[in-house]
C-alpha positions as CSV (number, residue, x, y, z in Angstrom):
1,X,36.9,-30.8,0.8
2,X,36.0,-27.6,-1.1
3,X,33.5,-30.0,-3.6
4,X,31.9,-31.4,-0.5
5,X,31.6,-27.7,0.9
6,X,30.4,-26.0,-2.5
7,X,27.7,-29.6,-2.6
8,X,26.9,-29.1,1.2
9,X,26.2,-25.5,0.8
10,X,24.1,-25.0,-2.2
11,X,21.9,-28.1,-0.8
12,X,20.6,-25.2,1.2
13,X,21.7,-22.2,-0.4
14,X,19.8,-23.3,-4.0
15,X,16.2,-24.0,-1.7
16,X,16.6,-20.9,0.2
17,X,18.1,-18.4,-2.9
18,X,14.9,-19.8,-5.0
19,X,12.4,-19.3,-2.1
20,X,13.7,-15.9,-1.0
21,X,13.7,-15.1,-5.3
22,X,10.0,-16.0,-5.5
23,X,9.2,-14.4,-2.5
24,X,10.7,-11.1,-4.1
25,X,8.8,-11.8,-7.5
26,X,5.6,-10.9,-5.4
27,X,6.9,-7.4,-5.1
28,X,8.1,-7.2,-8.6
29,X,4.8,-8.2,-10.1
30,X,3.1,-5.9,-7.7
31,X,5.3,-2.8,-9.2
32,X,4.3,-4.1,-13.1
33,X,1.2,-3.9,-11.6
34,X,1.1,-0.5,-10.4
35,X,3.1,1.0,-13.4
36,X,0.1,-0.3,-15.3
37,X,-2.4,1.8,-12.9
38,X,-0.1,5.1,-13.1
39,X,2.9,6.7,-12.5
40,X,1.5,7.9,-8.9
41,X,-0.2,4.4,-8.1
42,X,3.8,3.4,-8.8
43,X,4.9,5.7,-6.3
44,X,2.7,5.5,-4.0
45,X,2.7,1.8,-3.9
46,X,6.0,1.6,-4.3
47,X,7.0,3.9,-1.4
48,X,4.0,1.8,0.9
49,X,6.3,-1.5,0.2
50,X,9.8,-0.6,0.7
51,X,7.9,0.3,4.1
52,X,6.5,-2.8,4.8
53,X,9.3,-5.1,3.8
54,X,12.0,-2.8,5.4
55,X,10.2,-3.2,8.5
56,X,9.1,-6.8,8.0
57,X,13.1,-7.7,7.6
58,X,14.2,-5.7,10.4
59,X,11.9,-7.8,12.4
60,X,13.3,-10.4,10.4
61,X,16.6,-10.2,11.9
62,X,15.5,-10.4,15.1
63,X,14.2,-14.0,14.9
64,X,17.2,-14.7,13.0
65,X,18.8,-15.5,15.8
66,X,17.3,-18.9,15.9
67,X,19.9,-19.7,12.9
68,X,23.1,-19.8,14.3
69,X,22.0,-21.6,17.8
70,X,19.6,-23.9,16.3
71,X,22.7,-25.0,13.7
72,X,25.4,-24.9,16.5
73,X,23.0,-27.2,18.4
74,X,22.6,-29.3,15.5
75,X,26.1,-30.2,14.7
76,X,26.7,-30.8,18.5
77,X,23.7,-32.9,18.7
78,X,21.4,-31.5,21.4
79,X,18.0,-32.4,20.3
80,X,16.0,-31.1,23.0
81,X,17.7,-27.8,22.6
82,X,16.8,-27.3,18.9
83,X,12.8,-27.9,20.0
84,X,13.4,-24.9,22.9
85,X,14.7,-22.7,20.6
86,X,11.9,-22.9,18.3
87,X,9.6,-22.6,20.7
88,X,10.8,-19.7,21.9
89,X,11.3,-18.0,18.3
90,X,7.7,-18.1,17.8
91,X,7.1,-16.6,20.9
92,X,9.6,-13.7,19.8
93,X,7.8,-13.5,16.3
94,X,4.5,-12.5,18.1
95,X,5.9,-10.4,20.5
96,X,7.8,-8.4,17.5
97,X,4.6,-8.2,15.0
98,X,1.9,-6.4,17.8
99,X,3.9,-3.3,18.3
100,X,5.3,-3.6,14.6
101,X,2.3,-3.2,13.2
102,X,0.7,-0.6,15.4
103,X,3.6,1.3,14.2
104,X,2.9,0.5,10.4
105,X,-0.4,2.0,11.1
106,X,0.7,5.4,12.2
107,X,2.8,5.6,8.9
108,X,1.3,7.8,7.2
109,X,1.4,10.6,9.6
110,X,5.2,9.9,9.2
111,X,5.0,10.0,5.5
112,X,3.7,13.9,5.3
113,X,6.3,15.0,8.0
114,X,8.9,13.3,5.6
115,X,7.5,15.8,3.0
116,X,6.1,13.4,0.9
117,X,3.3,14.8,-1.7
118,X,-0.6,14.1,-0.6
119,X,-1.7,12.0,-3.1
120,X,1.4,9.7,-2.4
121,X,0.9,9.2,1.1
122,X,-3.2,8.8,0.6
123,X,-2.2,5.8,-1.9
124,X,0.8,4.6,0.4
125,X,-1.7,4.5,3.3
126,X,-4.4,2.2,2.1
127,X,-2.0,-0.1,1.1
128,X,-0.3,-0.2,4.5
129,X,-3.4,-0.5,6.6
130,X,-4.4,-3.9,5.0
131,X,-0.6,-5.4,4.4
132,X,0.1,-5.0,8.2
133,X,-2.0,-8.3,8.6
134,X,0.1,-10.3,7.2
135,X,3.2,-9.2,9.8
136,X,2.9,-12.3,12.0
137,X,2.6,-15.0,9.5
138,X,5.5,-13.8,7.9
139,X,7.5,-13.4,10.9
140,X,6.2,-16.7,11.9
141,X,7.3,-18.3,8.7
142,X,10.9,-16.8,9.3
143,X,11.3,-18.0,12.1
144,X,10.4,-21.7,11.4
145,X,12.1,-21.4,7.9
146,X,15.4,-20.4,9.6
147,X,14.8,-23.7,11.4
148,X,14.3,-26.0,9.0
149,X,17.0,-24.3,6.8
150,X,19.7,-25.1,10.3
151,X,18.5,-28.8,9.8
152,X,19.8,-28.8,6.4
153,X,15.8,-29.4,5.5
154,X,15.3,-25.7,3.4
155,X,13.5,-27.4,0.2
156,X,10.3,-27.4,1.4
157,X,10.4,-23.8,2.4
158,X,11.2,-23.1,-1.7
159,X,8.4,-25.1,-2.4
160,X,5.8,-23.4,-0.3
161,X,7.1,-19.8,-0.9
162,X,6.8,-20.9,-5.3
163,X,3.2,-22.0,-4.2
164,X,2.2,-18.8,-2.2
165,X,4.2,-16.3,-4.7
166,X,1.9,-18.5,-7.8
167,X,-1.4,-17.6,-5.5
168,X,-0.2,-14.1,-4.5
169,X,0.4,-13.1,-8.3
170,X,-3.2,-14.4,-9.1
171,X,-4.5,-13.1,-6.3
172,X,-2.7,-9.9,-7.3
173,X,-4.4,-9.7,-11.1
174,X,-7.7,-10.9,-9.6
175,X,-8.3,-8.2,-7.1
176,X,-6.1,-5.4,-8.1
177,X,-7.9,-5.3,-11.6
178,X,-11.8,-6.8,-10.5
179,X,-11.0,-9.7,-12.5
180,X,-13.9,-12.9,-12.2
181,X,-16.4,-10.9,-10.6
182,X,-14.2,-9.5,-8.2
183,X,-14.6,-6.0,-7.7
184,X,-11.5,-3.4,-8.8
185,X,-9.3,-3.0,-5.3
186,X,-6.6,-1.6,-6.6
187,X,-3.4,-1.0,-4.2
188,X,-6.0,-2.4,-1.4
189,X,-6.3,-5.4,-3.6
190,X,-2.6,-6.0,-4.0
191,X,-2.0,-5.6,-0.4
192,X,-5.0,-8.1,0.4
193,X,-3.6,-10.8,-1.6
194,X,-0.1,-10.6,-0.4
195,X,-1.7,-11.2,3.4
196,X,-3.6,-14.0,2.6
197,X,-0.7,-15.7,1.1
198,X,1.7,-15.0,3.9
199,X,-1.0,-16.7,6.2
200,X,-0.6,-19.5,3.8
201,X,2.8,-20.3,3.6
202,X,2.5,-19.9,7.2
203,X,0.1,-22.7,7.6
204,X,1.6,-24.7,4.9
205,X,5.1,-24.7,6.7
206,X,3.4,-25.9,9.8
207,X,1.6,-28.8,8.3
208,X,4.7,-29.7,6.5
209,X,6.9,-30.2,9.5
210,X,3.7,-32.0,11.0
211,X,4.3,-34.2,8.6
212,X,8.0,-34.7,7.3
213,X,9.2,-38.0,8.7
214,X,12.5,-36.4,9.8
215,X,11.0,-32.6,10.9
216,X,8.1,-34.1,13.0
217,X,10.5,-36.4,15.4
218,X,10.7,-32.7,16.7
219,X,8.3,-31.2,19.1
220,X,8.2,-28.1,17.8
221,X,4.4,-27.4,18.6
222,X,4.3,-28.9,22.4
223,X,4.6,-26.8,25.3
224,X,4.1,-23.5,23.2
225,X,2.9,-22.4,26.7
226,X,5.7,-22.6,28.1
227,X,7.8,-18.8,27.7
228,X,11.3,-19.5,28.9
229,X,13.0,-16.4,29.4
230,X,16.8,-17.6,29.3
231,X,16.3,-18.6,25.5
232,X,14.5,-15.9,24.3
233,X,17.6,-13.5,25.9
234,X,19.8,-15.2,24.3
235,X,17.9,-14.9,21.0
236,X,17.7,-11.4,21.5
237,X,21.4,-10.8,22.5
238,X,22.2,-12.1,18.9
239,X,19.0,-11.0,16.9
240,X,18.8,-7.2,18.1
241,X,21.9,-6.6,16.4
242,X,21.3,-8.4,13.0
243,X,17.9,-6.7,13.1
244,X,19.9,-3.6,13.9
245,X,22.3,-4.0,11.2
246,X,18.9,-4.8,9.0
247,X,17.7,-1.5,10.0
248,X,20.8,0.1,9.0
249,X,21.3,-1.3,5.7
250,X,17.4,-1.5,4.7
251,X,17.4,1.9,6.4
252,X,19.2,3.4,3.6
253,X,17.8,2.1,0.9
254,X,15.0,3.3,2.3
255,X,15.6,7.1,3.3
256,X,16.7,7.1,-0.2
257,X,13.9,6.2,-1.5
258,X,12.4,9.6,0.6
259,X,14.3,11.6,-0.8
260,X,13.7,10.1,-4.2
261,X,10.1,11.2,-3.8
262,X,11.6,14.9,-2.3
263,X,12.5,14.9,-6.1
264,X,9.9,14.8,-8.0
265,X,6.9,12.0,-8.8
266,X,9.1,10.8,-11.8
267,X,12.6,10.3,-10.1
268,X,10.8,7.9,-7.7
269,X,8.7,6.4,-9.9
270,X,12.3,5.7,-11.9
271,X,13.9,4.3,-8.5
272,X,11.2,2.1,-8.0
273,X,11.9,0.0,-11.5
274,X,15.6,-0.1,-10.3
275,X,15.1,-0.7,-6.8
276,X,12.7,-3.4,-7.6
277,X,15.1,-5.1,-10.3
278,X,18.3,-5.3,-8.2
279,X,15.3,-6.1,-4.9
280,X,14.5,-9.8,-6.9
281,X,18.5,-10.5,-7.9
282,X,19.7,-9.8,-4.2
283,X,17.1,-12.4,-2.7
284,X,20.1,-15.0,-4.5
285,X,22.9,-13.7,-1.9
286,X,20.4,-12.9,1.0
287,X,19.3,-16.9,0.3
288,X,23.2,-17.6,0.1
289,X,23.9,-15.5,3.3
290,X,21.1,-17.7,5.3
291,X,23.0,-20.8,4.3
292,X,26.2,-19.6,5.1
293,X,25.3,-18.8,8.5
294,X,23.7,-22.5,9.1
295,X,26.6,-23.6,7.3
296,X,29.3,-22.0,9.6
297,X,27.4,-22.4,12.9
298,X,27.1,-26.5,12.0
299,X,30.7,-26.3,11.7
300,X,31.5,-24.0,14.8
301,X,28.8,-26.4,16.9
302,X,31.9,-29.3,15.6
303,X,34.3,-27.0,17.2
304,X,36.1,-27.2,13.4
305,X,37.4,-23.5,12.7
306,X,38.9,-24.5,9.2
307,X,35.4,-25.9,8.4
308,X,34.0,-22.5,8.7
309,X,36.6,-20.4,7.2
310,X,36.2,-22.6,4.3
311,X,32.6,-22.5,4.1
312,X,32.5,-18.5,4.5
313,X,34.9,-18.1,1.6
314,X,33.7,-20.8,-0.7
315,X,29.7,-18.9,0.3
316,X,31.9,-15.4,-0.8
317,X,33.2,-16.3,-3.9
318,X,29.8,-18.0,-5.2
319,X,28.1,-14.6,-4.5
320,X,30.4,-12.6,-6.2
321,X,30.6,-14.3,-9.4
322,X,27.2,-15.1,-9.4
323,X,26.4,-11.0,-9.1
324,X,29.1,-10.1,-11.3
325,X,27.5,-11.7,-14.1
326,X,24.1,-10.5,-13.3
327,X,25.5,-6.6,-13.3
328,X,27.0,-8.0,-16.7
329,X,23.2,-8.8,-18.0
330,X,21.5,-6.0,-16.6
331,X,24.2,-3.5,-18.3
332,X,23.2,-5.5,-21.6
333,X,19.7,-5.8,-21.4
334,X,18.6,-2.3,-19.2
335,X,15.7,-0.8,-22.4
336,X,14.0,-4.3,-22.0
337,X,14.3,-4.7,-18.3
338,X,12.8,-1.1,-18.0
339,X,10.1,-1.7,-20.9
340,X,8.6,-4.6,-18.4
341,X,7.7,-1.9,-16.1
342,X,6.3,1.2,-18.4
343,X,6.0,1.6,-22.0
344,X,9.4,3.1,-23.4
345,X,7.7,4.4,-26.2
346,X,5.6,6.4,-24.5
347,X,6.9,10.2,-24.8
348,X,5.4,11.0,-21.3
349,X,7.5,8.1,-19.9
350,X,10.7,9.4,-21.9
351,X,12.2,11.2,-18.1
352,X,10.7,8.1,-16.1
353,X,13.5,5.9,-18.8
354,X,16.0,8.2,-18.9
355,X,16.1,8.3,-14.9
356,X,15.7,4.7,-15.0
357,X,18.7,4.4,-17.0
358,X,21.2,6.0,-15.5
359,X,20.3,4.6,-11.7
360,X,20.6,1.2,-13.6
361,X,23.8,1.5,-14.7
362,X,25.1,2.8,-11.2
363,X,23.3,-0.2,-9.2
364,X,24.6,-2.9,-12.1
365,X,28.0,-2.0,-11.2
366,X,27.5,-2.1,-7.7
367,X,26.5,-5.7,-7.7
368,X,29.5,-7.8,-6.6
369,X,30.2,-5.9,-3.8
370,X,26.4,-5.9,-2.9
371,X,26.7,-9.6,-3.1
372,X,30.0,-9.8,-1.0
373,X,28.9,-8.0,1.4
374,X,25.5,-9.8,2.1
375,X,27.0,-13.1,2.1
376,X,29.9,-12.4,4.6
377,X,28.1,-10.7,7.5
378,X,25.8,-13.8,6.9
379,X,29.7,-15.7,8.2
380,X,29.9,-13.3,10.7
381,X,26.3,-13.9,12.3
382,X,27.6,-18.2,12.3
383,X,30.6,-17.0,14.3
384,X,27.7,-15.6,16.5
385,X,29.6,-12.0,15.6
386,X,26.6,-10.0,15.4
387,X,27.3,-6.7,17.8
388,X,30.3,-5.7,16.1
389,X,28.9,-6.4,12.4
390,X,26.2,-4.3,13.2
391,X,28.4,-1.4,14.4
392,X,30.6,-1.6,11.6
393,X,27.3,-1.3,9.6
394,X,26.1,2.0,11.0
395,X,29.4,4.1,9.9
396,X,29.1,2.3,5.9
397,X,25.7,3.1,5.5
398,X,25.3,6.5,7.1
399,X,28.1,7.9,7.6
400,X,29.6,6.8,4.2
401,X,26.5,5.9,2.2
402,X,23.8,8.2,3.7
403,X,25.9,11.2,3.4
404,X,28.1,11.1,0.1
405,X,24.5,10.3,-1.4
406,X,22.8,13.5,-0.1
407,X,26.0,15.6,-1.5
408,X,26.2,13.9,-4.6
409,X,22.5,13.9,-5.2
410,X,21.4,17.3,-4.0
411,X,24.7,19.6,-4.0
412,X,26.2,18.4,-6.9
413,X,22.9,18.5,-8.8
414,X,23.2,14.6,-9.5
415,X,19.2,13.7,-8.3
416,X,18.5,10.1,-8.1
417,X,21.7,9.0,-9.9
418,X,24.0,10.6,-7.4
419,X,21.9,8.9,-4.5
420,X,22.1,5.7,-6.3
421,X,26.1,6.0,-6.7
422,X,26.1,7.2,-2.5
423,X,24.9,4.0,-2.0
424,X,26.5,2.1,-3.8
425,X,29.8,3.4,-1.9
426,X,28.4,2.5,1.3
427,X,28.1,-0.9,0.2
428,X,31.4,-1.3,-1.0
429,X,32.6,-0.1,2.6
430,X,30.1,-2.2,4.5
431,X,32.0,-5.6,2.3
432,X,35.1,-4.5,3.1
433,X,34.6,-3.9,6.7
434,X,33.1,-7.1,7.1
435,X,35.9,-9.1,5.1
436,X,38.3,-7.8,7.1
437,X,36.1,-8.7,10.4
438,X,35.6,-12.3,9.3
439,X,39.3,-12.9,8.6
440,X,40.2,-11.7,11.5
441,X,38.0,-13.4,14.0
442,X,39.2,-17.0,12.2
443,X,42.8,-15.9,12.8
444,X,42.0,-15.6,16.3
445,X,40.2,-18.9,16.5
446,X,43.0,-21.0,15.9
């Protein structure tokens, strides 16, 4: 039984992990991208897409909702359910993206309150006011890729995601640099590539389950008219707490990053090639996390609790070996994982590396734990346990992370190293908490 689980699993854990890596590869080429325009084009871009995508997965968490209901609905068998459910999602994804991205708008007017430096928030800016285009498509595309991914269907979505992070990273080099007779765009360039590819993986999706023999026997595209208000409350009563618990985590990571750039242009300029680097090796648990919550819902929709407490620790142990040995590699290899970001042998990069090094080393040995705890609150959310996860969140990453970061970082006189190591404590606690939480709740199940 635990072959056919590890088998089951990573037929949609490998689909999703690959799609969510490729997805992140965008970001990571944009940030080689930007090193190579400057150290302020780095943090200014940089800070503009922690923005975006923080928001973006908040947002994201939301619609996520569709995943446990549409995969308890699929292992029970109710067919007409499964089509509601999506219709409704979609619904949700437009309703979130209007007032999302009037907020991404107003950003920069947030950004100098935060006390971030002028020419920062100038560069931040114009790449916010074209990437907020591309909020719909991609909450769109979450929303039908968490549906696909309960129907045990997620390789397409790795597919389209390769196909739109290929386009994306051409149309990246293409505009950002004025390459083919394009003019030089810049940050504006970057940001205009990355919406037209989310619009097509958006349409691609679409036209694939249009067309996949199995996929199109739903009617996921009829009666989009139709708003019923039941479903999408019931969405909401389990996605406003995962995008809650989104916020909080993402949050962090996030008001870090502020007060990285409180420190100086270099410190977040240094964060930025960490952040980045341990941004494209979490997509593997997050795409885990999504498969273990399809995973346990199908078996909780079977009314089979041993099912699901198998497949949330068989989902836990794959994460943290598979993290364990990443923190190994990026321990071994951190000059050349830095040197694909800015030239190391540059003397006026030397603080940028040495900054870079030490965060490194603090995030590398964070990594199992980061893994863990991604992967089980992904259990808890196909237990449909998503209020309490998310307030067990909020004391982890605040109270715990938040605040021993500050004090470490600006009392102890640690900088961007002690905020790295703050976090990383938080996320210890947060995959603790929610270990305990999942063993619990299958206790009581039987």
């Amino acid at each position: 039984m635990i072959r056919t689980e590890i088998r089951e699993l990573l037929r949609i854990a490998i689909p999703l992990a690959s799609a969510q890596v490729a997805q992140s590869i965008t970001g990571f080429v944009d940030t080689l991208m930007m090193g190579r325009l400057g150290a302020e084009v780095l943090a200014g871009g940089g800070l503009a897409s922690i923005t975006f995508f923080t928001l973006l997965n908040v947002a994201a968490g939301v619609v996520m909702g569709v995943t446990p209901l549409v995969a308890e609905a699929y292992g029970a068998g109710y067919k007409k359910r499964i089509e509601q459910i999506a219709h409704q999602g979609l619904w949700l994804s437009l309703a979130l993206a209007i007032p999302s991205m009037f907020f991404i708008g107003q950003m920069g007017d947030l950004m100098q309150i935060l006390g971030q430096k002028p020419i920062t928030v100038t560069l931040a800016k114009s790449y916010l006011d074209v990437v907020l285009w591309g909020l719909f498509p991609a909450l769109a595309f979450a929303t039908l890729r968490n549906v696909v991914s309960s129907l045990s269907q997620a390789r397409a979505v790795m597919v389209i995601v390769i196909a739109g992070t290929l386009f994306n990273i051409v149309g990246n080099y293409v505009l950002g640099f004025g390459k083919f007779g394009f003019p030089k765009m810049g940050l504006v360039g970057l940001a205009l590539a990355s919406v037209i590819a989310l619009w097509g993986m958006f349409i691609a999706l679409v036209v694939y389950i249009l067309q996949d023999k199995q996929l199109k026997t739903y009617r996921f595209f009829r009666h989009l008219n139709q708003l019923k208000l039941l479903i999408i409350w019931e969405l909401l009563i389990l996605g406003i707490p995962i995008g809650v618990s989104a916020a909080l985590e993402l949050g962090l990571f996030t008001i870090v990053t502020y007060l990285m750039g409180i420190l100086g242009t270099d410190v977040l300029a240094a964060h930025q090639i960490v952040f980045q680097t341990m941004f494209v090796i979490f997509m593997v648990p997050l795409g885990v996390s999504y498969a273990t919550t399809a995973r346990v819902g199908q078996w909780i929709g079977q009314q089979n609790t041993e099912g699901a407490k198998q497949a949330g620790y068989v989902s836990i142990g794959i994460a943290a070996g598979f993290m364990t040995l990443m923190g190994i590699m990026l321990l071994a290899f951190s000059q050349q994982i830095i040197g694909l970001y800015v030239d190391i042998r540059n003397p006026e990069n030397s603080n940028v590396v040495a900054l870079a090094t030490s965060m490194l080393s603090v995030a590398a040995l964070a990594h199992p734990v980061d893994g863990v705890q991604k992967v089980t609150i992904g259990a808890l959310y196909g237990l449909r346990d998503t209020r309490v996860s998310m307030l067990l969140s909020f004391p982890a990453f605040w109270c715990v992370g938040l605040t021993s970061g500050y004090v470490l970082g600006f009392h102890f006189g640690l900088g961007g190293t002690g905020l790295w190591v703050g976090q990383s404590i938080g996320v210890a606690t947060a995959a603790g908490l929610f270990i305990w939480r999942f063993c619990n709740l299958i206790s009581l199940r039987r």
